[in-house]
N, CA, C and O atoms as a GROMACS GRO file, in nm:
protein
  504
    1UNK      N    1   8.848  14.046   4.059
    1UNK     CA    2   8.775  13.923   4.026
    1UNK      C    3   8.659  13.908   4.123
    1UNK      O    4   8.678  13.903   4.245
    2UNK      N    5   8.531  13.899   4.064
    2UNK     CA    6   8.405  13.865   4.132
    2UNK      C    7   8.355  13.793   4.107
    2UNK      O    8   8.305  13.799   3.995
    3UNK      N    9   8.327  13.648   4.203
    3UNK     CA   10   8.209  13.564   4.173
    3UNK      C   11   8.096  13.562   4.231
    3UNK      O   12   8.107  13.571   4.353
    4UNK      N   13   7.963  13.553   4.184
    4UNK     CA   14   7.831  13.515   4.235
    4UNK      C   15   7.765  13.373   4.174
    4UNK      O   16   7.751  13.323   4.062
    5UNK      N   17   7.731  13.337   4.319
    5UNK     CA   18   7.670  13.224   4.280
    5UNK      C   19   7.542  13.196   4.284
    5UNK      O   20   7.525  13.250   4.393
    6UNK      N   21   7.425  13.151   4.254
    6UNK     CA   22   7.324  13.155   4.288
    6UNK      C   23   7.267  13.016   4.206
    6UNK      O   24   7.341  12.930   4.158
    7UNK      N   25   7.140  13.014   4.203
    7UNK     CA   26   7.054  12.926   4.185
    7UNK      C   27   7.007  12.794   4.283
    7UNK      O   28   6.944  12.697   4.242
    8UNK      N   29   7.040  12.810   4.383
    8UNK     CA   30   6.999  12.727   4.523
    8UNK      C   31   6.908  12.701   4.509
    8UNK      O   32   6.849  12.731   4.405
    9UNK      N   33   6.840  12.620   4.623
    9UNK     CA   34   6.667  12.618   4.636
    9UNK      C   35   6.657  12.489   4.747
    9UNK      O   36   6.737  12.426   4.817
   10UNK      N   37   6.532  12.489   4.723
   10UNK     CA   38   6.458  12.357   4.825
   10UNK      C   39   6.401  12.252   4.738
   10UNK      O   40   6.303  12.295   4.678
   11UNK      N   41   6.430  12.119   4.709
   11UNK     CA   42   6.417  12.027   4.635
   11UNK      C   43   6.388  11.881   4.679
   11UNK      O   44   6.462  11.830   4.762
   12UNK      N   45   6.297  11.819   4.635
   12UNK     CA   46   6.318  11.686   4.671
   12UNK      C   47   6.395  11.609   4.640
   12UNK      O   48   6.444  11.635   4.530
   13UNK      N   49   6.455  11.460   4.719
   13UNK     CA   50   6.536  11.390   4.655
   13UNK      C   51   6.554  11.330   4.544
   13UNK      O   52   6.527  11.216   4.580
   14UNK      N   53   6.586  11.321   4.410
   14UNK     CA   54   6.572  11.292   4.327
   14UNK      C   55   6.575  11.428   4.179
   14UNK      O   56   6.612  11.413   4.062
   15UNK      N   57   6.527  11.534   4.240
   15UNK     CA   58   6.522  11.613   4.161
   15UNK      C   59   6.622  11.696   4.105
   15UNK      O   60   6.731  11.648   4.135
   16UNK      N   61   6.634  11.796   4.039
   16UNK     CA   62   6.742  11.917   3.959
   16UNK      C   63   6.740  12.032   4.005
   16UNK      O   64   6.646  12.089   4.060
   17UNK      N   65   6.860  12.075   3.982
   17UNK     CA   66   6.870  12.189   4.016
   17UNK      C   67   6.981  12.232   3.925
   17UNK      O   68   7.055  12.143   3.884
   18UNK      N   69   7.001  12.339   3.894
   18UNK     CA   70   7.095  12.458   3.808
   18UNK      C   71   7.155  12.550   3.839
   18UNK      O   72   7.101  12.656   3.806
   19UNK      N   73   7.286  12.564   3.911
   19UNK     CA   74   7.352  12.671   3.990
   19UNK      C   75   7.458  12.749   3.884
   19UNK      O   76   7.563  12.698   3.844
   20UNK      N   77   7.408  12.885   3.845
   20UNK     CA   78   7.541  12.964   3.830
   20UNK      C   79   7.575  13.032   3.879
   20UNK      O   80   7.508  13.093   3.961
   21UNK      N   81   7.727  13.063   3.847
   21UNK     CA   82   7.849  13.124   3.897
   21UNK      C   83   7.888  13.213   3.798
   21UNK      O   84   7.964  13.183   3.706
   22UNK      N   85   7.832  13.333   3.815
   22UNK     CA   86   7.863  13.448   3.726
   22UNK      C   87   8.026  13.528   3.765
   22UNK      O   88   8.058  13.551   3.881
   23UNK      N   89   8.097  13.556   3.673
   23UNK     CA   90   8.244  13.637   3.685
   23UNK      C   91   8.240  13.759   3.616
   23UNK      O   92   8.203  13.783   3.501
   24UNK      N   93   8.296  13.854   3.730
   24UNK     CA   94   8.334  13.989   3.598
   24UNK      C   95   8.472  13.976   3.694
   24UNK      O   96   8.512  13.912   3.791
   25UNK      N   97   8.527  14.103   3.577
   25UNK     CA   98   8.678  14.117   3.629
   25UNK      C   99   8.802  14.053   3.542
   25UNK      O  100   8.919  14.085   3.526
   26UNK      N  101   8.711  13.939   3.488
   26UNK     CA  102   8.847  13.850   3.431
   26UNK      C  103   8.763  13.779   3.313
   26UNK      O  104   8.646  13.812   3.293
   27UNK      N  105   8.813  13.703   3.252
   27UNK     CA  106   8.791  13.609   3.120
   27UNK      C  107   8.783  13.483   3.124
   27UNK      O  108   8.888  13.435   3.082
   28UNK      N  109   8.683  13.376   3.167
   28UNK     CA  110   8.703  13.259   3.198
   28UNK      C  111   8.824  13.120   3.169
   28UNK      O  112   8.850  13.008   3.212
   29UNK      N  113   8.873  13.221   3.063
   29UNK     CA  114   9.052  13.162   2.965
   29UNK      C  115   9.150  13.187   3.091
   29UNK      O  116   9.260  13.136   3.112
   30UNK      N  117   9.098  13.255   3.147
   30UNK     CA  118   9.236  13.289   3.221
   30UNK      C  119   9.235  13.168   3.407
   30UNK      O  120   9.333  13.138   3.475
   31UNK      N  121   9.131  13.143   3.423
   31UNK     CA  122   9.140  13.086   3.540
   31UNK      C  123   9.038  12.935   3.521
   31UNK      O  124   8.950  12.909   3.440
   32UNK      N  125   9.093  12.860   3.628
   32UNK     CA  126   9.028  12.761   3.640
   32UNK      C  127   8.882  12.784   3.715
   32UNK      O  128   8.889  12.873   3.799
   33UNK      N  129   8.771  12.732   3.703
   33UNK     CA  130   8.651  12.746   3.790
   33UNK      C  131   8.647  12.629   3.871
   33UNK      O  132   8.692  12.529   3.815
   34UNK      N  133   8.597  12.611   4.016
   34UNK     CA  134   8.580  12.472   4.077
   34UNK      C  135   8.464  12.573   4.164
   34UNK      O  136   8.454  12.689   4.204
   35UNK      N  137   8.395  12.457   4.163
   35UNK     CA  138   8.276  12.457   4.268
   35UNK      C  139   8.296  12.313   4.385
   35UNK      O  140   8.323  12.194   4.370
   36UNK      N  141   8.279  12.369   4.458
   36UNK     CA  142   8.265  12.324   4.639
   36UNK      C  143   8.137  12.349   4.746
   36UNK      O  144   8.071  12.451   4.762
   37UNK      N  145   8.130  12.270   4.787
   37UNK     CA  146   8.068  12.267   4.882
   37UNK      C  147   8.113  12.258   4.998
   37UNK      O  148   8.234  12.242   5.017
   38UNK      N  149   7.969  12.273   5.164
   38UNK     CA  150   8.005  12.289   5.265
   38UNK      C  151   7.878  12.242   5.354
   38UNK      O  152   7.789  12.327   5.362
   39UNK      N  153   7.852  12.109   5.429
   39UNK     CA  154   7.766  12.062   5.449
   39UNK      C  155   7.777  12.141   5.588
   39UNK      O  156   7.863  12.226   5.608
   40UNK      N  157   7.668  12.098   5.695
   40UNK     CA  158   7.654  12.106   5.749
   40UNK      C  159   7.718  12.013   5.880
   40UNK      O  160   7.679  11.899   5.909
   41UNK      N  161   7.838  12.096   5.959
   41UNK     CA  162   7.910  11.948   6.060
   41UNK      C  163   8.064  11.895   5.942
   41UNK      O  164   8.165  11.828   5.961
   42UNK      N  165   8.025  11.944   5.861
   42UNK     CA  166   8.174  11.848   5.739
   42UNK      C  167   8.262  11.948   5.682
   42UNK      O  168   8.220  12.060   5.709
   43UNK      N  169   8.376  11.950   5.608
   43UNK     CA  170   8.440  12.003   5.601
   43UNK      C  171   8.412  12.055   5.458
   43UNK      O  172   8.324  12.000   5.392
   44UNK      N  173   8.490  12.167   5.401
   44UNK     CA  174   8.427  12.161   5.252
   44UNK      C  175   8.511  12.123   5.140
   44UNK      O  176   8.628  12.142   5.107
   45UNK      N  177   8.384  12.048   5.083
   45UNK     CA  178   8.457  11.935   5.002
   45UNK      C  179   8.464  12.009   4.813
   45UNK      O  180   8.384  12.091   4.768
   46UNK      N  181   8.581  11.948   4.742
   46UNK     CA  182   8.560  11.988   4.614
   46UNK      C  183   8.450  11.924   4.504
   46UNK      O  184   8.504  11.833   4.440
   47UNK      N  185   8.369  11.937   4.482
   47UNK     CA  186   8.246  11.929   4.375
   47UNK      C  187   8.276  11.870   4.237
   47UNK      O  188   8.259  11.753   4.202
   48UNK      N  189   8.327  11.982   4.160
   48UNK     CA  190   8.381  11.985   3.989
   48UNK      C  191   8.458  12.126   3.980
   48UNK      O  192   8.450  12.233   4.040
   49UNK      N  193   8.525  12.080   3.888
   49UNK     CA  194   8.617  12.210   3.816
   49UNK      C  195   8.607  12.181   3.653
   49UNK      O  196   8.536  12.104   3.587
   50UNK      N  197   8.687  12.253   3.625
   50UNK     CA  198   8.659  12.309   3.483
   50UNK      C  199   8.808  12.382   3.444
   50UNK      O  200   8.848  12.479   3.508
   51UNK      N  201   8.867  12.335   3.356
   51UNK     CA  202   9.033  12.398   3.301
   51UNK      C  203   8.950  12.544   3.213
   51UNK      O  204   8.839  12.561   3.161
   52UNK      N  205   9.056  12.616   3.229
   52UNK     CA  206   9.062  12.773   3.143
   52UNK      C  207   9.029  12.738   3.053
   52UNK      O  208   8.950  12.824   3.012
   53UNK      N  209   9.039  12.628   2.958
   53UNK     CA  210   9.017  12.570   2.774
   53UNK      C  211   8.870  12.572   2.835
   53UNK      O  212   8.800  12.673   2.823
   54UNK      N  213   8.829  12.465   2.896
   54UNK     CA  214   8.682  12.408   2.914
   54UNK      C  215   8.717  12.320   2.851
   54UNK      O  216   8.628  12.304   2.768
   55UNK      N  217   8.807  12.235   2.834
   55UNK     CA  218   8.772  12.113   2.774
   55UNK      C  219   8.848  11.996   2.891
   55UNK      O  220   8.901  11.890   2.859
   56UNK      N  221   8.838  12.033   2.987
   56UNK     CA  222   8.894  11.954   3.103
   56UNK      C  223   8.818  11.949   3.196
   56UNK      O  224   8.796  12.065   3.230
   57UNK      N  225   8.759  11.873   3.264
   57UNK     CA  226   8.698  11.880   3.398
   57UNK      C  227   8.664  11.741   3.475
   57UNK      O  228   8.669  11.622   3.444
   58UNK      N  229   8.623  11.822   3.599
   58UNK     CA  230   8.672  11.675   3.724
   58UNK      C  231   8.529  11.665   3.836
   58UNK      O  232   8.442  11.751   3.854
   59UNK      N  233   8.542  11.547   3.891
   59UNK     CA  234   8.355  11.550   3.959
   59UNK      C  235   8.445  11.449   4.057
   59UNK      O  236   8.512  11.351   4.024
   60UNK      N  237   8.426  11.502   4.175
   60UNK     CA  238   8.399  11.397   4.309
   60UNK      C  239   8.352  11.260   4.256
   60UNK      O  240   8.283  11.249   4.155
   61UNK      N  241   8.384  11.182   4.315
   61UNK     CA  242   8.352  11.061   4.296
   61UNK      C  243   8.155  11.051   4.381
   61UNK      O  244   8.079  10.961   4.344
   62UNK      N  245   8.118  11.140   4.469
   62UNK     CA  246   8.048  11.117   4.505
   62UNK      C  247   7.950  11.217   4.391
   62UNK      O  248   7.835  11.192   4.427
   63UNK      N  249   7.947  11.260   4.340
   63UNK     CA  250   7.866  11.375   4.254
   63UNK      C  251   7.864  11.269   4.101
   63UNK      O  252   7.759  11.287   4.040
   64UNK      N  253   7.943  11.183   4.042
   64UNK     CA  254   8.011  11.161   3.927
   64UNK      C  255   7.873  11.064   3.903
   64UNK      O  256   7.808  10.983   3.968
   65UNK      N  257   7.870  11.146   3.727
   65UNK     CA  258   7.735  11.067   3.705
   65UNK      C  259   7.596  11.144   3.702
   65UNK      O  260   7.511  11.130   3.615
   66UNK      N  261   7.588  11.224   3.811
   66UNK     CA  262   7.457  11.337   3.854
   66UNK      C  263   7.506  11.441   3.827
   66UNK      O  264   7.437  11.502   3.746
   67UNK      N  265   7.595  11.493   3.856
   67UNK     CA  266   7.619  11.642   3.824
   67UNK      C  267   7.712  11.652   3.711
   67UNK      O  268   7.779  11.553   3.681
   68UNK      N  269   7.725  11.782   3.634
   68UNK     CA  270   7.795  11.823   3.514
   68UNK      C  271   7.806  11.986   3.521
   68UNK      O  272   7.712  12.059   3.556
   69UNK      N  273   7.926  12.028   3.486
   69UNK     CA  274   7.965  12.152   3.497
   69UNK      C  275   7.999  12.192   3.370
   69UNK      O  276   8.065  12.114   3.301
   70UNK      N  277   7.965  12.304   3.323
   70UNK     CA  278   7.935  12.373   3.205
   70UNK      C  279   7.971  12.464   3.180
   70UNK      O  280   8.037  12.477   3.283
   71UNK      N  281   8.005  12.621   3.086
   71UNK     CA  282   8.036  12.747   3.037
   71UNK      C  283   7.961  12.758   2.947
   71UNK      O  284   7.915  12.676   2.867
   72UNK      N  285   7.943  12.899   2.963
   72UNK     CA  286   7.893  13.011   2.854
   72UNK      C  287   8.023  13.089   2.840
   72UNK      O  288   8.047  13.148   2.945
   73UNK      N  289   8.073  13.100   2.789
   73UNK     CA  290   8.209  13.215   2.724
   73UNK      C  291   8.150  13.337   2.743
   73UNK      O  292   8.178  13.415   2.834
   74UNK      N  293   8.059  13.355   2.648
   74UNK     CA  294   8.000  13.486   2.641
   74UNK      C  295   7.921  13.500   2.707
   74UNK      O  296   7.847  13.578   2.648
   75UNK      N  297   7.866  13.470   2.823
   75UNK     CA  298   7.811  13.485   2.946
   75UNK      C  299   7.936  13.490   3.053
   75UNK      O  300   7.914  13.518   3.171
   76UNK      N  301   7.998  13.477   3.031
   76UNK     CA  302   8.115  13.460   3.155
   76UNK      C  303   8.063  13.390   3.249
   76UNK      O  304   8.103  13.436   3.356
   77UNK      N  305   7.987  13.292   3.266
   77UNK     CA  306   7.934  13.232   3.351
   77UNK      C  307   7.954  13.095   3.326
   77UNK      O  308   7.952  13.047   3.213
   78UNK      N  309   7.989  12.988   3.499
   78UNK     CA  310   7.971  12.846   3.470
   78UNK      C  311   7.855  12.822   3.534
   78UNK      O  312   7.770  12.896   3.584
   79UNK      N  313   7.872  12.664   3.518
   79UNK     CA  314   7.700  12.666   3.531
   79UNK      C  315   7.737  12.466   3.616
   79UNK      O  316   7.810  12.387   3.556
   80UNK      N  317   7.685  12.435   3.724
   80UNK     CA  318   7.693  12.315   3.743
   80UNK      C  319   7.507  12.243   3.766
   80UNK      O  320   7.425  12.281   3.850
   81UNK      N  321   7.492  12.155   3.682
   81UNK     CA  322   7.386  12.108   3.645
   81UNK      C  323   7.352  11.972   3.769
   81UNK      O  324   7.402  11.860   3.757
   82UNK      N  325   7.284  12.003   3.854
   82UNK     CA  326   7.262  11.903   3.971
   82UNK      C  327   7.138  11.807   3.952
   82UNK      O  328   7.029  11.838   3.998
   83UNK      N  329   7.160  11.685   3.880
   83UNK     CA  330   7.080  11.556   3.879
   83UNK      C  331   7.065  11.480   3.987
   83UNK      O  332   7.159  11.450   4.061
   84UNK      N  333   6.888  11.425   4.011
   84UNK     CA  334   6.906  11.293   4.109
   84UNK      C  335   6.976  11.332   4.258
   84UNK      O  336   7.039  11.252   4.326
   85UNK      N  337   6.955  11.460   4.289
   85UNK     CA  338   6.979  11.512   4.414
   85UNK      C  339   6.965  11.404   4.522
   85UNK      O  340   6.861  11.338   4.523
   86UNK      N  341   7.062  11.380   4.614
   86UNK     CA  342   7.007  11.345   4.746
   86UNK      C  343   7.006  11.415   4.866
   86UNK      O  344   7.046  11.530   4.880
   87UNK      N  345   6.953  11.334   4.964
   87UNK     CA  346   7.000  11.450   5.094
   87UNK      C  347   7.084  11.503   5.124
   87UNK      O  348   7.087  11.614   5.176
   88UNK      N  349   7.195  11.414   5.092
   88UNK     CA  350   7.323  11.423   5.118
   88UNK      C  351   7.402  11.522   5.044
   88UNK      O  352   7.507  11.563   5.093
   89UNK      N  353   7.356  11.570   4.914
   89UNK     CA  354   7.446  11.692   4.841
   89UNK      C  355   7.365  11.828   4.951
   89UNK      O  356   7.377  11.940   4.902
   90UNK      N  357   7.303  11.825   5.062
   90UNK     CA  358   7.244  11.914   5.134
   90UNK      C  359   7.375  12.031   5.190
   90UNK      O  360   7.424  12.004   5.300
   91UNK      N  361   7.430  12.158   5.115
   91UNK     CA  362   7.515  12.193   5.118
   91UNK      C  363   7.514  12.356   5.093
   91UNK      O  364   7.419  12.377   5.018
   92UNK      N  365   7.554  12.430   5.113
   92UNK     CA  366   7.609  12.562   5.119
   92UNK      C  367   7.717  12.515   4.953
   92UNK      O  368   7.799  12.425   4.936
   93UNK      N  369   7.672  12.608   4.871
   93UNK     CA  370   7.785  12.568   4.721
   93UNK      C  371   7.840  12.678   4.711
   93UNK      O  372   7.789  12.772   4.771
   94UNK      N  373   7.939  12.696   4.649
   94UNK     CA  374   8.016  12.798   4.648
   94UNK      C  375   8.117  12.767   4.499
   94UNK      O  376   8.168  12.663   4.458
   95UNK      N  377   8.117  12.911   4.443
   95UNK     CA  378   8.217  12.904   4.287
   95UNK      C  379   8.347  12.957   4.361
   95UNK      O  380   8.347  13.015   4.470
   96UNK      N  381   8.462  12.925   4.280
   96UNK     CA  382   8.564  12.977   4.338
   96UNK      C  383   8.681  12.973   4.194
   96UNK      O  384   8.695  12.873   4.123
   97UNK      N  385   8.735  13.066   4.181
   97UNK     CA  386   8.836  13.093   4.086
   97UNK      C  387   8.988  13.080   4.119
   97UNK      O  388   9.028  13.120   4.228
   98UNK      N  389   9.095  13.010   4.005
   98UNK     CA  390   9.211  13.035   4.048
   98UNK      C  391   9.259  13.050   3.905
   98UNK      O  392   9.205  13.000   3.806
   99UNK      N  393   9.404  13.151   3.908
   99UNK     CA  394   9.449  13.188   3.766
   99UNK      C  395   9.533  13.112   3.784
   99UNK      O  396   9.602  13.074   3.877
  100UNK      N  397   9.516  13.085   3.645
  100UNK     CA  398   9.608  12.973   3.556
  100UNK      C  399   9.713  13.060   3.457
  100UNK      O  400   9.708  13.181   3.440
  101UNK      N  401   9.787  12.986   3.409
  101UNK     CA  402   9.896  13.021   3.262
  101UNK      C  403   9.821  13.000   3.126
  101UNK      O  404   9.714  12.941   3.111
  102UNK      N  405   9.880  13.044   3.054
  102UNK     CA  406   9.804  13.008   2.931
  102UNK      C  407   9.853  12.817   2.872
  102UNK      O  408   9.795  12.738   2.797
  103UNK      N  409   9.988  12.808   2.956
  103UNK     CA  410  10.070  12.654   2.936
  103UNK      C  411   9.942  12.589   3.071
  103UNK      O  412   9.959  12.482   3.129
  104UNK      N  413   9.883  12.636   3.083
  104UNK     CA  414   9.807  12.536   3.225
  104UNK      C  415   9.668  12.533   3.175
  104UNK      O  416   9.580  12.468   3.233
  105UNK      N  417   9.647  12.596   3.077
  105UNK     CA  418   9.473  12.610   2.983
  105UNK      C  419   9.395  12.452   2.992
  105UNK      O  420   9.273  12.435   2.980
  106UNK      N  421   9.469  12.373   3.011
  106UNK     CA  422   9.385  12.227   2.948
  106UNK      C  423   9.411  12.147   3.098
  106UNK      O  424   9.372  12.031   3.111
  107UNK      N  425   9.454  12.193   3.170
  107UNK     CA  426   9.476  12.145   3.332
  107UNK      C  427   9.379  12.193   3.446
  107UNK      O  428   9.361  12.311   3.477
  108UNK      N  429   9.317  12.082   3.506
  108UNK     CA  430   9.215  12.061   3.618
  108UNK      C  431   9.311  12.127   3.777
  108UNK      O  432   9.390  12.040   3.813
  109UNK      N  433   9.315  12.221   3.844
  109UNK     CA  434   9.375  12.219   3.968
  109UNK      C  435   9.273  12.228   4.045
  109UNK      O  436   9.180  12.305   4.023
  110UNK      N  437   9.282  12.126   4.170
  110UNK     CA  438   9.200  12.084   4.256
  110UNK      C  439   9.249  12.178   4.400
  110UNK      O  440   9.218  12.130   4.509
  111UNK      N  441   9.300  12.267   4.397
  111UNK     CA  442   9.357  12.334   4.496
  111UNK      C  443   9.367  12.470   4.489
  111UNK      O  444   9.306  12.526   4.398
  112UNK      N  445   9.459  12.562   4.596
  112UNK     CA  446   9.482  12.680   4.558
  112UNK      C  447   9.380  12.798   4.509
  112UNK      O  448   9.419  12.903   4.457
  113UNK      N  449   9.268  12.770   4.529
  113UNK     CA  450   9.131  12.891   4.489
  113UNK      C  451   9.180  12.981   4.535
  113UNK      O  452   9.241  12.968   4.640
  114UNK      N  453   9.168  13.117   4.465
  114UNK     CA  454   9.213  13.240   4.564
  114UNK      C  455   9.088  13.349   4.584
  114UNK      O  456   9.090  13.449   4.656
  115UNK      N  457   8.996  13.308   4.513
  115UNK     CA  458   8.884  13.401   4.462
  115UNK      C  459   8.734  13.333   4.483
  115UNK      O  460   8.717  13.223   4.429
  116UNK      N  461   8.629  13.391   4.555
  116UNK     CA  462   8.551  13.293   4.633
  116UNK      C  463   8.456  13.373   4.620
  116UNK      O  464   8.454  13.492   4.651
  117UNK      N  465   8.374  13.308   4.571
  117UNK     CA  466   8.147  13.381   4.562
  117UNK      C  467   8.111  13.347   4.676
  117UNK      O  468   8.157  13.248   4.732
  118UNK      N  469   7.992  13.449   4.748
  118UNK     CA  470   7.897  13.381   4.832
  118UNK      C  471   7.816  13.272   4.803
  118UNK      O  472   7.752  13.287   4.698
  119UNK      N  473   7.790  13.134   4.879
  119UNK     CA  474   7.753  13.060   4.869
  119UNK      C  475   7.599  13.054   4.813
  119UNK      O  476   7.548  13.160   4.775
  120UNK      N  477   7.539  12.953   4.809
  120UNK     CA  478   7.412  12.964   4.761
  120UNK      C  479   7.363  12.850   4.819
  120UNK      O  480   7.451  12.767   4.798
  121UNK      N  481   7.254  12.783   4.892
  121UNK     CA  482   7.203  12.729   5.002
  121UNK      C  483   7.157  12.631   4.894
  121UNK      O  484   7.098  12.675   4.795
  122UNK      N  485   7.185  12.493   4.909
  122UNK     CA  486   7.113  12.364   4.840
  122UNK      C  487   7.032  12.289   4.922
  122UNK      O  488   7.102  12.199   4.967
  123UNK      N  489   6.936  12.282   4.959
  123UNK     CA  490   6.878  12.160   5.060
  123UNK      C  491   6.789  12.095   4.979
  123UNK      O  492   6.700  12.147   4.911
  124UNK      N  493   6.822  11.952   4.990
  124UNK     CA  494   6.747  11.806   4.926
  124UNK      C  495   6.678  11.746   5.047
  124UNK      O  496   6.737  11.686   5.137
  125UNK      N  497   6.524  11.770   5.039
  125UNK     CA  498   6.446  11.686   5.120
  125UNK      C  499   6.418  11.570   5.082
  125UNK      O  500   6.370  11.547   4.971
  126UNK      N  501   6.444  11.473   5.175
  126UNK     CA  502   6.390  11.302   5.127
  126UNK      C  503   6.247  11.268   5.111
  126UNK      O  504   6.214  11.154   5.080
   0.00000   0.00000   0.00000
């Protein structure tokens, strides 16, 4: 299982950004996706996830509202859509995979990642 993440950048506050998390190795049915972050000085916090179905998913209370996390099937790729940036999402992001059951397909797990992309650098200038 391989993830890459990319689409980072340098942005002003307020603006968008589009990060994917490309997978080979596996089938996005089979594992949950969550994206996380890692500020600078803070610990790293969970972002959004996404159930094996894709029809489940979960947003920080601090993200909820601005950001939205997405799939391509046939891209094997997720995709988290970053609105209305502030300084504060200023973070190191990172995709991270965990396998699920096929009885766990429609279930969000906020824990347990075993499988981890290099990060991709977000900074929101004010």
């Amino acid at each position: 299982v391989q993830l890459q993440a990319s689409g980072g950048g340098l942005v002003q506050a307020g603006g968008s950004l589009k990060l994917s998390c490309s997978a080979s190795g596996y089938t996005l049915d089979s594992y949950n996706i969550g994206w996380f972050r890692r500020a600078p000085g803070k610990e790293r916090e969970g972002v959004s996830y996404i159930s094996g179905s894709g029809g489940t998913t979960y947003y920080a209370d601090s993200v909820k509202g601005r950001f939205t996390i997405s799939r391509d099937v046939a891209k094997n790729t997720v995709y988290l859509q970053m609105n209305r940036l502030k300084p504060d999402d200023t973070a190191v992001y990172y995709c991270a995979a965990r396998r699920i059951t096929r009885a766990t397909m429609d279930v969000v797990f906020l824990d347990d990642y075993n499988y981890w992309g290099q990060g991709t650098l977000v900074t929101v200038s004010s």
